[in-house]
C-alpha positions as CSV (number, residue, x, y, z in Angstrom):
1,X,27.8,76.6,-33.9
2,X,28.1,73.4,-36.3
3,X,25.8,72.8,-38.7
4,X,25.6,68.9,-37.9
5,X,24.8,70.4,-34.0
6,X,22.4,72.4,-35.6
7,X,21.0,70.0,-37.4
8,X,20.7,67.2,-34.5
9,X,18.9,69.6,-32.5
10,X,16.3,70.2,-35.1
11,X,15.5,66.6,-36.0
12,X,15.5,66.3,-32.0
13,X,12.5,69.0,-31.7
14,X,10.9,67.6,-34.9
15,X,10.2,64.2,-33.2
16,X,9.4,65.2,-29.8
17,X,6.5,67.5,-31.1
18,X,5.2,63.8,-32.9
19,X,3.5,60.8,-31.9
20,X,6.2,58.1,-32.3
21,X,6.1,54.6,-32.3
22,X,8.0,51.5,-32.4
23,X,7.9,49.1,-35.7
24,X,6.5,46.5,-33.1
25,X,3.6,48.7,-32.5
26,X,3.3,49.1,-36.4
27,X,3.0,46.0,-37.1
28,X,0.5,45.0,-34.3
29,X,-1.7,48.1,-35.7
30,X,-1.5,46.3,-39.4
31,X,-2.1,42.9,-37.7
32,X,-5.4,44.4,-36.3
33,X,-6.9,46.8,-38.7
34,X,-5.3,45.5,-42.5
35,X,-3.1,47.4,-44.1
36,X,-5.9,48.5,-46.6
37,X,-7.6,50.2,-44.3
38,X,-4.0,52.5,-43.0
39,X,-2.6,55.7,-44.3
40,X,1.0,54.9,-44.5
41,X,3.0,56.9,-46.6
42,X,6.9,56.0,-47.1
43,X,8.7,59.7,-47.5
44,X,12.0,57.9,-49.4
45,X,12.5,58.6,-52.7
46,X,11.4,56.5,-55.6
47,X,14.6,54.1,-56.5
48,X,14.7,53.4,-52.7
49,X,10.7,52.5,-52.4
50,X,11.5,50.6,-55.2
51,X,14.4,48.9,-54.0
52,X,12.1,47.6,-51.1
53,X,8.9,48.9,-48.9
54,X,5.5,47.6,-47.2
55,X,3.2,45.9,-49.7
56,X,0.0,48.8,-49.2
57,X,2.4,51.6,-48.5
58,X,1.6,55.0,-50.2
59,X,5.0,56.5,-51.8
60,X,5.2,60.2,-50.8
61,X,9.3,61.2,-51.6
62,X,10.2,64.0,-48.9
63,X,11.6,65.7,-52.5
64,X,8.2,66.4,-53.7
65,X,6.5,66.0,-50.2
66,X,5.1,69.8,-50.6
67,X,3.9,69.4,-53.6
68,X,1.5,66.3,-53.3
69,X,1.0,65.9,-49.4
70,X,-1.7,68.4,-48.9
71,X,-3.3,66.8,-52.3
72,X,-3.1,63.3,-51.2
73,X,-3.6,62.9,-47.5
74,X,-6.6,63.4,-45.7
75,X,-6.5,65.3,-42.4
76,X,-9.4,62.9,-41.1
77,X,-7.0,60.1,-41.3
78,X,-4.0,58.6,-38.8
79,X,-1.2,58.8,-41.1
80,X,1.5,56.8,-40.6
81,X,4.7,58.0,-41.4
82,X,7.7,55.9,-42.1
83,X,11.4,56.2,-44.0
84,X,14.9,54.5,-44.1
85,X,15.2,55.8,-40.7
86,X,12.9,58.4,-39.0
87,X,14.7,61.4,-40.0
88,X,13.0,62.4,-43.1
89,X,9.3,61.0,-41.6
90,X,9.6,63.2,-39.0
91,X,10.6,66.6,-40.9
92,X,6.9,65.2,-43.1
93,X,5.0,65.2,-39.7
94,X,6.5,68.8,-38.8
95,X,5.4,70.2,-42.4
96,X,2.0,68.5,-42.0
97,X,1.1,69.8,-38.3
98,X,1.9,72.9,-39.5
99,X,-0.3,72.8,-41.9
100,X,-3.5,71.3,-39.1
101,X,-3.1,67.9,-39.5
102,X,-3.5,66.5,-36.2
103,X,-3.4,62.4,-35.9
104,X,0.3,61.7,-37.2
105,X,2.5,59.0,-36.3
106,X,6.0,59.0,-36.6
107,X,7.7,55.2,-37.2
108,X,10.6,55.5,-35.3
109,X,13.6,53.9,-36.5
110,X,11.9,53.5,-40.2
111,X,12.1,50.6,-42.1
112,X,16.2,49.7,-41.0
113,X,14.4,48.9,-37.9
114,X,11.3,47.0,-39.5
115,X,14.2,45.1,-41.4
116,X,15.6,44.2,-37.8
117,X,12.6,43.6,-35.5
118,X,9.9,42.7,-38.2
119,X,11.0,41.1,-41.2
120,X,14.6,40.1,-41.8
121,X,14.4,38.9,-44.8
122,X,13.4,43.0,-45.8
123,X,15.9,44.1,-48.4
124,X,18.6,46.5,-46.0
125,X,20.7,49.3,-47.8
């Protein structure tokens, strides 16, 4: 079996065992609440958060993800997950489900789709 295969069917199970929503749906959910009062945590690494993200966005690298998640993110909060685009958020949602955390939320399509349907003045790479 290929590994790409291999590969393609795990992101595929990772995200259909998680909540996922549209960057649309994102942005209507900071609209209404303020992005103050969200847990959204970016899983890229740090030169690409700085390179561009969401103003109130919580920096989380998937690199160090094991390491600080559990130490940083409540399990009575919905935790937004977001990335470039939806691969690594959704390997963040599998580690944290495993782990009982039960209201995640997977941004599907990441921010190269934020960039598209939201904001297309947001720095692409």
């Amino acid at each position: 079996m290929r590994l790409s295969f291999v590969i393609h069917v795990f992101m595929y199970s990772c995200i259909k065992m998680t909540k996922n929503i549209s960057v649309i749906e994102l942005k209507e959910i900071i609209d209404s609440n303020g992005i103050e009062k969200l847990t959204i945590i970016d899983c890229r690494e740090v030169d690409e958060f700085g390179y561009c993200h969401i103003d109130g966005t919580t920096n989380i690298p998937i690199s160090v993800f094991e390491d600080r998640a559990l130490k940083e993110i409540s399990k009575e909060d919905t935790v937004y997950l977001l990335c470039h685009v939806g691969g690594r958020s959704a390997r963040a949602c599998l580690f944290l489900k495993e782990r009982g955390y039960t209201k995640l939320v997977n941004i599907a399509g990441g921010l190269e789709a934020w960039a598209l349907e939201i904001d297309q003045k947001f720095k692409r790479y």
